[in-house]
PyMOL Python script that loads the backbone (N, CA, C, O; Angstrom):
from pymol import cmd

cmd.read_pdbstr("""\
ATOM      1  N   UNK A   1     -63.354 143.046 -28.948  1.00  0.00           N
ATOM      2  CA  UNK A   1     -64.105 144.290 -28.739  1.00  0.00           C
ATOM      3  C   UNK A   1     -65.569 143.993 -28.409  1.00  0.00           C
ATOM      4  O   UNK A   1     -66.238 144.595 -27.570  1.00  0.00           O
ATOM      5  N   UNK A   2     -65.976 142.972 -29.192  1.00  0.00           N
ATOM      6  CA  UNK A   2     -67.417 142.193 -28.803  1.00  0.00           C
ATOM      7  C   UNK A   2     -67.764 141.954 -27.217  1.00  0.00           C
ATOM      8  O   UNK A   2     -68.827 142.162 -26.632  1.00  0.00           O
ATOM      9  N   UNK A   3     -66.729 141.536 -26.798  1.00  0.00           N
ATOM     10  CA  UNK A   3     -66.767 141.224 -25.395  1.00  0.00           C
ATOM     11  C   UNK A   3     -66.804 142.558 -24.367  1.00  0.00           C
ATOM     12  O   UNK A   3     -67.642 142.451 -23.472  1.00  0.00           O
ATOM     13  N   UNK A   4     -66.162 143.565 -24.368  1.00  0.00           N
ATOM     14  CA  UNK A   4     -66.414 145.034 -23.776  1.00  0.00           C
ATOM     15  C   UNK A   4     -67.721 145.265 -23.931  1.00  0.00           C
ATOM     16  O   UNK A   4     -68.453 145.346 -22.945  1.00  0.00           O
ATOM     17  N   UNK A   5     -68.280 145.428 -25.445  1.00  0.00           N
ATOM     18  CA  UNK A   5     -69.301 146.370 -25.881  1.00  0.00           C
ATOM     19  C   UNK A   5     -70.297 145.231 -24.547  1.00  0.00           C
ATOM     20  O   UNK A   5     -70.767 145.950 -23.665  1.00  0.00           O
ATOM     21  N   UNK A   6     -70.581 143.899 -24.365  1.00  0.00           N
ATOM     22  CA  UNK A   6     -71.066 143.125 -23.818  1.00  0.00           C
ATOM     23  C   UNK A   6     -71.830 143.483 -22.341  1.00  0.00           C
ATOM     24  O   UNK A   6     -72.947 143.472 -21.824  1.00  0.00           O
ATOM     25  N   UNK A   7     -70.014 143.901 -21.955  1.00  0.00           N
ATOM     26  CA  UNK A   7     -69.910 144.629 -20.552  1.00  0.00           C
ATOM     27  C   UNK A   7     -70.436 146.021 -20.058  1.00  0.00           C
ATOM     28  O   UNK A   7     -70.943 146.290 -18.969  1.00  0.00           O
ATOM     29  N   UNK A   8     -70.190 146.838 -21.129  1.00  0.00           N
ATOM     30  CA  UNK A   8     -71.022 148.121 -20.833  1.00  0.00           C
ATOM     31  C   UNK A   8     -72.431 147.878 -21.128  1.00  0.00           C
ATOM     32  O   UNK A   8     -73.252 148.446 -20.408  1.00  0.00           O
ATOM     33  N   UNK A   9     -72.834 147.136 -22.060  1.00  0.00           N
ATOM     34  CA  UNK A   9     -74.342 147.135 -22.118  1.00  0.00           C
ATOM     35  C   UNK A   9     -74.962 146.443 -20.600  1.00  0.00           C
ATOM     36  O   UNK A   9     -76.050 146.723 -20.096  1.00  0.00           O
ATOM     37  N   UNK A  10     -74.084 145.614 -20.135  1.00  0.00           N
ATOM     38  CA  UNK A  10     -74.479 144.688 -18.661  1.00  0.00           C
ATOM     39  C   UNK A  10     -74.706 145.924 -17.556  1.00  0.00           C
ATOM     40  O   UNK A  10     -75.615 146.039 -16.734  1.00  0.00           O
ATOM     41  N   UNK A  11     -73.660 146.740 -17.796  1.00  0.00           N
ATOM     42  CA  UNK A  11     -73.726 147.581 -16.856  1.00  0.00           C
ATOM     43  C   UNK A  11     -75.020 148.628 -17.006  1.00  0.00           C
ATOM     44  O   UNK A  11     -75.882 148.768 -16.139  1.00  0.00           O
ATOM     45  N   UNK A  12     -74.985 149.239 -18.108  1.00  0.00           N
ATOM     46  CA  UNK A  12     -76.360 149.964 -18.061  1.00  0.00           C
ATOM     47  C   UNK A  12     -77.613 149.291 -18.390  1.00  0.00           C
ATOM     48  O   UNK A  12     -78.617 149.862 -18.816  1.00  0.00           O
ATOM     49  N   UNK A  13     -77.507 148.195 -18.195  1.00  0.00           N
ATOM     50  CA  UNK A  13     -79.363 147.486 -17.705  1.00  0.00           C
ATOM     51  C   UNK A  13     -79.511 146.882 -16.555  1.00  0.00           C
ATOM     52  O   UNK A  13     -80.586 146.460 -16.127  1.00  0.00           O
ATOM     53  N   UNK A  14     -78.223 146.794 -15.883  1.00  0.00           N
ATOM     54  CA  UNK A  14     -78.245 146.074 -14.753  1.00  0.00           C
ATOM     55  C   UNK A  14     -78.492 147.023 -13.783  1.00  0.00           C
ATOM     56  O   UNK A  14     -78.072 148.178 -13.859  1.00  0.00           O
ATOM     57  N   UNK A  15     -79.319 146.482 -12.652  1.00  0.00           N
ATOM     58  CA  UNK A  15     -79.658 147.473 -11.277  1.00  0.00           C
ATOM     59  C   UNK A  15     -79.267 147.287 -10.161  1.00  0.00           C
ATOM     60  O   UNK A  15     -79.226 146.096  -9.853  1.00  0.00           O
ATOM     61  N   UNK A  16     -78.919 148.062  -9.323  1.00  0.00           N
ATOM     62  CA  UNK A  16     -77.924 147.606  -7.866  1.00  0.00           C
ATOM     63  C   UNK A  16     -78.099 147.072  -7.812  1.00  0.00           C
ATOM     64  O   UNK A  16     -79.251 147.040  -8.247  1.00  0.00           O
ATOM     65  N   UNK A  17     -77.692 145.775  -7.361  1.00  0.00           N
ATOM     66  CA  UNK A  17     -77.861 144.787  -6.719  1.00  0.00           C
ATOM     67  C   UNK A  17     -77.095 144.650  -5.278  1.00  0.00           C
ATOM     68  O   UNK A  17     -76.073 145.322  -5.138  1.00  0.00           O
ATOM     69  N   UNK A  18     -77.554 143.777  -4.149  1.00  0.00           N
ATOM     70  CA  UNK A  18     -76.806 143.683  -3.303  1.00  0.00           C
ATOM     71  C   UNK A  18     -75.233 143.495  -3.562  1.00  0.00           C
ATOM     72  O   UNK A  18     -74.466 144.104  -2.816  1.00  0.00           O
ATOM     73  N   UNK A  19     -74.852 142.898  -4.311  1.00  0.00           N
ATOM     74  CA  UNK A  19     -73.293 142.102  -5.087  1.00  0.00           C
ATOM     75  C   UNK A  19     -72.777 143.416  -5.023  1.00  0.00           C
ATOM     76  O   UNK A  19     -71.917 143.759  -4.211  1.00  0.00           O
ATOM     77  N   UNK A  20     -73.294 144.159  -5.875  1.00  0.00           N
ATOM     78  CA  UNK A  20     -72.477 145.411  -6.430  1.00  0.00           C
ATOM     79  C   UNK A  20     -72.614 146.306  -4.975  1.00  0.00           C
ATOM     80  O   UNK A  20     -71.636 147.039  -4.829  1.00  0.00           O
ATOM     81  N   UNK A  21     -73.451 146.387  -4.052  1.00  0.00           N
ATOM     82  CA  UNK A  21     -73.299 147.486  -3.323  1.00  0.00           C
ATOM     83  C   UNK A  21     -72.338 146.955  -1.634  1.00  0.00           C
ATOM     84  O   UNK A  21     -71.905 147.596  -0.677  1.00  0.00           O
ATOM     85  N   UNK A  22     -72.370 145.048  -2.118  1.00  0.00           N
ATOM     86  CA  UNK A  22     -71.383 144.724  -1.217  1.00  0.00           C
ATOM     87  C   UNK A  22     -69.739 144.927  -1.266  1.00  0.00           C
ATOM     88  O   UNK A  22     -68.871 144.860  -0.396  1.00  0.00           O
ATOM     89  N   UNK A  23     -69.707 145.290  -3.111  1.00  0.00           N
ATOM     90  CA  UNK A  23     -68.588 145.356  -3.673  1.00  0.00           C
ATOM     91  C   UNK A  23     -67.926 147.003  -3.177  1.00  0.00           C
ATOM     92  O   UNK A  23     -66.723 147.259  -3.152  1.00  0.00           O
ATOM     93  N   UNK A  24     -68.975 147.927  -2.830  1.00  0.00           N
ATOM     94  CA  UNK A  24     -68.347 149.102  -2.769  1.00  0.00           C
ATOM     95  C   UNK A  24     -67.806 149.432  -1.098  1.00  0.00           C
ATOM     96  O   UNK A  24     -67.457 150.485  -0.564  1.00  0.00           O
ATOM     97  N   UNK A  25     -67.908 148.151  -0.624  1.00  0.00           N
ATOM     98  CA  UNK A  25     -67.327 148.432   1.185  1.00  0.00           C
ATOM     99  C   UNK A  25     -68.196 148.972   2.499  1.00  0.00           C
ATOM    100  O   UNK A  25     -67.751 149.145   3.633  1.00  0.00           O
ATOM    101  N   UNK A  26     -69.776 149.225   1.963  1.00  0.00           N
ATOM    102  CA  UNK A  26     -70.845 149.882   2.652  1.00  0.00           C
ATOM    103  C   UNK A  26     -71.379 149.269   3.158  1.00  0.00           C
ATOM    104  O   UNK A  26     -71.491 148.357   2.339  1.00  0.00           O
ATOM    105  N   UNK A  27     -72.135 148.828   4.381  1.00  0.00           N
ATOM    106  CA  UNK A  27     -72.977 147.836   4.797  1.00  0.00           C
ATOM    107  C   UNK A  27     -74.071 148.379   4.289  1.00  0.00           C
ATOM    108  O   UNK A  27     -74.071 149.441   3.666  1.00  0.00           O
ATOM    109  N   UNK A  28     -75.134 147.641   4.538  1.00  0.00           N
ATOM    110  CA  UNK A  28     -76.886 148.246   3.939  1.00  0.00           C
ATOM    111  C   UNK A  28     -77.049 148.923   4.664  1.00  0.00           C
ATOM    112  O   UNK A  28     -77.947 149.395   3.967  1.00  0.00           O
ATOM    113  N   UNK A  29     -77.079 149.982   6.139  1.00  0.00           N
ATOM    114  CA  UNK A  29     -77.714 150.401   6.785  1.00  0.00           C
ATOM    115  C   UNK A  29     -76.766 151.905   6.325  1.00  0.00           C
ATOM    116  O   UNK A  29     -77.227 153.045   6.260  1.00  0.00           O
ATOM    117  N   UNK A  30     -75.518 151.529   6.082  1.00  0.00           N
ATOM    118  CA  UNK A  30     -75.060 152.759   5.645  1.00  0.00           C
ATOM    119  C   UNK A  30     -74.765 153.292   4.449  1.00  0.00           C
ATOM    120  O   UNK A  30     -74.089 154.264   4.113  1.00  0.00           O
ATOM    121  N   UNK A  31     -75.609 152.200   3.652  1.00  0.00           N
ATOM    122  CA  UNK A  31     -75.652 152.698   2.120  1.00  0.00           C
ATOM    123  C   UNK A  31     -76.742 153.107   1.869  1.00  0.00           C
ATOM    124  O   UNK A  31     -76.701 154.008   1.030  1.00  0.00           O
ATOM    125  N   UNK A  32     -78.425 152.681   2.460  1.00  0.00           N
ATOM    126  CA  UNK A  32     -79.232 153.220   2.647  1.00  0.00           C
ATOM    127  C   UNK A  32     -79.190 154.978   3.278  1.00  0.00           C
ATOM    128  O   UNK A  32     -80.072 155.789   2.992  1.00  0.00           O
ATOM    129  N   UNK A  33     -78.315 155.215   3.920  1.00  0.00           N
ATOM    130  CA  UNK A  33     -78.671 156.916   4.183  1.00  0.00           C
ATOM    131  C   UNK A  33     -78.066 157.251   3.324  1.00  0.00           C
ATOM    132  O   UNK A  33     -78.233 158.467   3.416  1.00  0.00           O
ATOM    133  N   UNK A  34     -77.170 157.044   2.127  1.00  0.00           N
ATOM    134  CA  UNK A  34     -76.640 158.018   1.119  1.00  0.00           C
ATOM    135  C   UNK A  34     -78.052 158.242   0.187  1.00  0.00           C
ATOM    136  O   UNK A  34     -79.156 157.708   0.086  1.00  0.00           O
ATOM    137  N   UNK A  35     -77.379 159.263  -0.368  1.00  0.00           N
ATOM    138  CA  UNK A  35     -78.403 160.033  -1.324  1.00  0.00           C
ATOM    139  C   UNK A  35     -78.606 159.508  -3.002  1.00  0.00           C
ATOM    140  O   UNK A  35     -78.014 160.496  -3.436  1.00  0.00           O
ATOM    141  N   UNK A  36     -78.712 159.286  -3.368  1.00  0.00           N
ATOM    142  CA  UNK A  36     -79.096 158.528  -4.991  1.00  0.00           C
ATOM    143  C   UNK A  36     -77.883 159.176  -5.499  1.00  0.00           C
ATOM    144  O   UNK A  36     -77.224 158.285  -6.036  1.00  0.00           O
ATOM    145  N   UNK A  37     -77.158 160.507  -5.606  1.00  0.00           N
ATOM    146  CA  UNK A  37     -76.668 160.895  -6.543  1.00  0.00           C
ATOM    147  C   UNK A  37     -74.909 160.524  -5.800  1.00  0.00           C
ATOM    148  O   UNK A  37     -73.847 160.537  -6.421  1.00  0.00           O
ATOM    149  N   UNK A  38     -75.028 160.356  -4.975  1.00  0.00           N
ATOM    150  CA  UNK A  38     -73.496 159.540  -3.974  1.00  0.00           C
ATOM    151  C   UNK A  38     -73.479 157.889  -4.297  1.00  0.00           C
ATOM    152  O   UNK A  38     -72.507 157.136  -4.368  1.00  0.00           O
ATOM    153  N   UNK A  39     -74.730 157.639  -4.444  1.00  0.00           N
ATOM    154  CA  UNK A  39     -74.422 155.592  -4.409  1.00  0.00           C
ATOM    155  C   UNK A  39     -74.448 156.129  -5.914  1.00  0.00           C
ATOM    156  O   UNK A  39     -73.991 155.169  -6.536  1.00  0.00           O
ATOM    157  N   UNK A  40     -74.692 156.999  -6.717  1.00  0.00           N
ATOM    158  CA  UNK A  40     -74.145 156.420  -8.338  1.00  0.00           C
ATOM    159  C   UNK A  40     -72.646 157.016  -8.816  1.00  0.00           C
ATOM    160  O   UNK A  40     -71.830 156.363  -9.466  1.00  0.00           O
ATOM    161  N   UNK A  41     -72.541 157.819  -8.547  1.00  0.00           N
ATOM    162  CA  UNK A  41     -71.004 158.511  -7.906  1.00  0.00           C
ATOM    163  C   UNK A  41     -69.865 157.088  -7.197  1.00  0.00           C
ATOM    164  O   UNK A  41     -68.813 156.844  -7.789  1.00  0.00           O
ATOM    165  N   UNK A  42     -70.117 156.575  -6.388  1.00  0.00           N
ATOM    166  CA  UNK A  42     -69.748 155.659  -6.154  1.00  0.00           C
ATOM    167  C   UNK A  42     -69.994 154.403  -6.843  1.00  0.00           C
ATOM    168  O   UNK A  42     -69.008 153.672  -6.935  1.00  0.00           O
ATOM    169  N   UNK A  43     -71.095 153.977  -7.356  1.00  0.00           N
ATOM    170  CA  UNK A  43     -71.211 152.620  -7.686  1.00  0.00           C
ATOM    171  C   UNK A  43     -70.270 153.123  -9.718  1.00  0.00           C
ATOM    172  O   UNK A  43     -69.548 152.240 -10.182  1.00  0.00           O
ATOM    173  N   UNK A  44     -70.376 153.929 -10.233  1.00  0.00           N
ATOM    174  CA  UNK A  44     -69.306 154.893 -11.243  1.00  0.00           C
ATOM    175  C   UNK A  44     -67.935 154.363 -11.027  1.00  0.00           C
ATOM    176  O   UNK A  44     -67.309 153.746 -11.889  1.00  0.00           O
ATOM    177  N   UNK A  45     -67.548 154.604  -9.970  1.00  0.00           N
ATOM    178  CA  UNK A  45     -65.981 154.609 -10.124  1.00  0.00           C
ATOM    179  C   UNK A  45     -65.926 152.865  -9.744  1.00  0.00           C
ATOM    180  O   UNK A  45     -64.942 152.312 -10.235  1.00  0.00           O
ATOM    181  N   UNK A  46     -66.665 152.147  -9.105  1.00  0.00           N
ATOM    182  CA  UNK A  46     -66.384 150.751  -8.693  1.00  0.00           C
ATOM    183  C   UNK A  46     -66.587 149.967  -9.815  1.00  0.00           C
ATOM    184  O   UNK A  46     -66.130 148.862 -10.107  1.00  0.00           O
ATOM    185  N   UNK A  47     -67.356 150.721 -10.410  1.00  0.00           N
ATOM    186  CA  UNK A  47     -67.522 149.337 -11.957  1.00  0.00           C
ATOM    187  C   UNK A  47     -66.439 150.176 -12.936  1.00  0.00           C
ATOM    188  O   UNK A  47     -66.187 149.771 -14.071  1.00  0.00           O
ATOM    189  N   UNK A  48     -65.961 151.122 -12.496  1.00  0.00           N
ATOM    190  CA  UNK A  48     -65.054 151.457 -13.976  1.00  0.00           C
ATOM    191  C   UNK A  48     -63.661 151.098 -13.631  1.00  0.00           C
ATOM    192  O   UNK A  48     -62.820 150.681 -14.427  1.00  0.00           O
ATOM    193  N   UNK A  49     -63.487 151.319 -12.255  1.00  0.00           N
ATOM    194  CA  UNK A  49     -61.804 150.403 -11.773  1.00  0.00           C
ATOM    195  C   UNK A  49     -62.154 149.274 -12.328  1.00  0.00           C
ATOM    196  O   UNK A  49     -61.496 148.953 -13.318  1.00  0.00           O
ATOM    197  N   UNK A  50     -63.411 148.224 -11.825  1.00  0.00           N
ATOM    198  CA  UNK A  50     -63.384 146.886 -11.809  1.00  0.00           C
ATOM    199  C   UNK A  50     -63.173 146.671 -13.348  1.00  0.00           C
ATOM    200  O   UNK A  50     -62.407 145.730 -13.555  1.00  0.00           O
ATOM    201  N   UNK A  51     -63.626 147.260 -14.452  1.00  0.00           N
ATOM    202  CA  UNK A  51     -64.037 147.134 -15.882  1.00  0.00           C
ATOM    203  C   UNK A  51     -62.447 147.484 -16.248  1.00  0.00           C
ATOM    204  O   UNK A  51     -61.884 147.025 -17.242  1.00  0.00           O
ATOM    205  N   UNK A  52     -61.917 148.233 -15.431  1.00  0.00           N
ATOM    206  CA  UNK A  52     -60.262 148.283 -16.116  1.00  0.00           C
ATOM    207  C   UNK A  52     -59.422 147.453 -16.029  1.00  0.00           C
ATOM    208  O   UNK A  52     -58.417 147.389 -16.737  1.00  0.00           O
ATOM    209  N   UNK A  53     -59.862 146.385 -14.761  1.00  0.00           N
ATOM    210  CA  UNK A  53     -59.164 145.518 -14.461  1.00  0.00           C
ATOM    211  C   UNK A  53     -59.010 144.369 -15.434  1.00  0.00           C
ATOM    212  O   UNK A  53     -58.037 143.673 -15.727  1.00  0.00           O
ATOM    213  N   UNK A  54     -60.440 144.384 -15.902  1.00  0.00           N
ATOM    214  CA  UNK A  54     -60.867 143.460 -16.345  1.00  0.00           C
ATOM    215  C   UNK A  54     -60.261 143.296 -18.094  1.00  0.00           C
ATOM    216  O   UNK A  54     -60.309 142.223 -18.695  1.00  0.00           O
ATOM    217  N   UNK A  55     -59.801 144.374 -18.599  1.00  0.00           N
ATOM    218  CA  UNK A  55     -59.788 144.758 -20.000  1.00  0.00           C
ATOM    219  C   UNK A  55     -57.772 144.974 -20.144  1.00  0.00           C
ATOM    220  O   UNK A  55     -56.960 144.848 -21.061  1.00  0.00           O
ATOM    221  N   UNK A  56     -57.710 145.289 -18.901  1.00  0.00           N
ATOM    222  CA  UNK A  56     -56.431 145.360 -18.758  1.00  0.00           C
ATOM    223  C   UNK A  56     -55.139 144.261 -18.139  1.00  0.00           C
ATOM    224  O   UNK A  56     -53.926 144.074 -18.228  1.00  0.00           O
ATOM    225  N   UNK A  57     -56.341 143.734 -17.484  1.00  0.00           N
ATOM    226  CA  UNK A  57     -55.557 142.407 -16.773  1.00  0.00           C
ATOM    227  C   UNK A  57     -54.948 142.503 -15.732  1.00  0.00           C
ATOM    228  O   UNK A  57     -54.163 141.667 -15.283  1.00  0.00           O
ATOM    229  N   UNK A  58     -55.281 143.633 -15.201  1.00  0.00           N
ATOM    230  CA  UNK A  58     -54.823 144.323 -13.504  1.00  0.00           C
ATOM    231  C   UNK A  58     -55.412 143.666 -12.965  1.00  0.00           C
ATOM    232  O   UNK A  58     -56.379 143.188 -13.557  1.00  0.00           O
ATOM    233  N   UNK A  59     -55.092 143.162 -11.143  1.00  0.00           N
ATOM    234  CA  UNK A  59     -55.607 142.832 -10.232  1.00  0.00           C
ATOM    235  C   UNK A  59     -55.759 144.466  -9.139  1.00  0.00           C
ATOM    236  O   UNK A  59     -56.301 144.422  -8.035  1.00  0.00           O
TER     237      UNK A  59
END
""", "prot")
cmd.dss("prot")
cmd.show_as("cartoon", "prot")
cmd.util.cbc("prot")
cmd.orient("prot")
């Protein structure tokens, strides 16, 4: 359980990074025109699939 709590804390101090916004399928020129409240909407569901995968052992 140590190891989750780990992961969510990573996630809420951590800040986009290129990694994560290469992870969501967007190039920069077209992740730059979304609006703040769409890249967190999106970058939301990419770390919470990825975090299920991860806890669950899904690929």
């Amino acid at each position: 359980m140590g190891k989750q709590n780990e992961v969510l804390i990573h996630i809420k101090t951590n800040k986009v990074g290129s990694e994560m916004v290469k992870s969501t399928g967007f190039s920069k020129e077209e992740w730059s025109e979304l609006d703040e409240d769409e890249k967190q909407e999106i970058i939301n569901e990419r770390v919470w699939e990825s975090i299920d995968c991860w806890v669950t052992g899904d690929e």
